[in-house]
N, C-alpha and C positions, 0 to 999 in steps of 0.2 A: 678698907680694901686690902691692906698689907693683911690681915689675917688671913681672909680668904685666899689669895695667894700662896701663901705660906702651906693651906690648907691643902689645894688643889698641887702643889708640890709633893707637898707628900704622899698625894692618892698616887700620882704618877710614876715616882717612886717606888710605891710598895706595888702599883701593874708590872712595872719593869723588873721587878721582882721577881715576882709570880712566873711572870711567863719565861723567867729564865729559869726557873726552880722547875717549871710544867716540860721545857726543853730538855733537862738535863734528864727527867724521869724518864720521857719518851725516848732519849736516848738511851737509858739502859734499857728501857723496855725491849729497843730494838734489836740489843746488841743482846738480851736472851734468848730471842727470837732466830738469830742468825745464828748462833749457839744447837739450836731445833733444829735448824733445819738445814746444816752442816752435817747432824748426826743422822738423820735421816735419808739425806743423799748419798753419805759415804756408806751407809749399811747397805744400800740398792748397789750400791758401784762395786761394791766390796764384796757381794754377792757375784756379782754377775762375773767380777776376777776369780773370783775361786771356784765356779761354774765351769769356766773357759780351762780352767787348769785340771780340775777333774776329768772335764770330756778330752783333753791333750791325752792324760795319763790313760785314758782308757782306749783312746784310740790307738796309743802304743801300746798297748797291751794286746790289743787284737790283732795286730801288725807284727811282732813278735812272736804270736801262734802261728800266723797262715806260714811266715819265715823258718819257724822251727819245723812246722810240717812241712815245708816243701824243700827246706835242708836234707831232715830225715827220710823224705822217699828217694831223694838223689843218692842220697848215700846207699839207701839197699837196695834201690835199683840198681845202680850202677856193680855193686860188692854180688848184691845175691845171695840168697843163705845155701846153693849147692854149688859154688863157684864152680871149683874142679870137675865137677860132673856134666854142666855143661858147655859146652863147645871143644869135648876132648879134651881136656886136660894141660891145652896148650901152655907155653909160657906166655903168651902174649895175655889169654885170659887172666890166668893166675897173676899177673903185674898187673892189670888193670883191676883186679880185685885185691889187690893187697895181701889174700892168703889164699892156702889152697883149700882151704873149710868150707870161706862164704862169711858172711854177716848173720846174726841172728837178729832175736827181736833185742834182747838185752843190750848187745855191744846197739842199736840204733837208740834205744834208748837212752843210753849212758854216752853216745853221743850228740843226741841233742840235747841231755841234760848241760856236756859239756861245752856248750856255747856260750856259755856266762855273759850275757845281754846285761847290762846296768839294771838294776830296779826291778828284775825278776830273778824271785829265789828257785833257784836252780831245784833244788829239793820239794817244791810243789808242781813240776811240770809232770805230768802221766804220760807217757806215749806206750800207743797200742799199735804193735808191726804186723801185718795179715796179707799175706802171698794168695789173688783170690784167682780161679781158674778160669782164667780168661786169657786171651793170646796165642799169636799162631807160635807153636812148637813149644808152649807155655804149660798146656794141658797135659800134659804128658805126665806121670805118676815121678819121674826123676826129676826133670826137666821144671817144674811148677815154679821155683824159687832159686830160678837160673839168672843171671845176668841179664838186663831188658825185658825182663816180664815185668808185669804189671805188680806192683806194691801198695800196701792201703796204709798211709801212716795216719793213724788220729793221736793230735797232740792236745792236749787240754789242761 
């Protein structure tokens, strides 16, 4: 009977073994696994942050055009590219225009080039200035690109 004993110890032993030996594998097993799939949630997450950051930056970007467009038709609306010609030649025009010329399309451009907005290279903006013939006292062959007429600025 002490043999068998002896015997049956040992079996128990070497189970108790085993299934600490089966434990420890299924342990790393798991802890590869979690390893997977760590890396696979952080590429979705990591996606969808940089996603979130592109649609930001591009939303500023179009936000910054309508801004430079509707900077530059203030400016030549308000300047005019025959200041002095219309509304007589007053001082009060000429001050509200700044000169007694007018604006052209160049100085609107080179003015809304000069708005230097962060993150937009100044030197890629196009602006196109176009005085179109429309408005009352507007039409007029002098008068077209007078102070308060109508101005077309596209910025791009």
């Amino acid at each position: 009977m002490r043999a068998e004993r002896a015997t049956e110890m040992r079996m128990d032993t070497f189970r108790a073994d085993a299934e600490a030996l089966r434990t420890v594998t299924n342990r790393a097993r798991e802890r590869g696994s979690a390893v997977i799939e760590f890396a696979l949630a952080s590429m979705i997450f990591l996606g969808f942050v940089f996603a979130i950051i592109d649609f930001g930056r591009a939303l500023y970007a179009y936000e910054f055009v309508t801004y430079a467009a509707r900077s530059g038709t203030r400016y030549a609306m308000v300047r005019g590219s025959a200041c002095a010609q219309n509304g007589g030649g007053t001082s009060a025009v000429i001050t509200a225009c700044g000169s007694s010329t007018g604006v052209s399309a160049a100085q609107v451009q080179t003015f809304v080039q000069g708005l230097n907005l962060p993150g937009i290279n100044p030197s890629t903006i196009s602006v196109t200035t176009t005085w179109p013939d429309v408005g009352a006292g507007c039409s007029d062959s002098g008068a077209r690109n007078g102070p308060g007429c109508p101005v077309l600025v596209v910025v791009q």
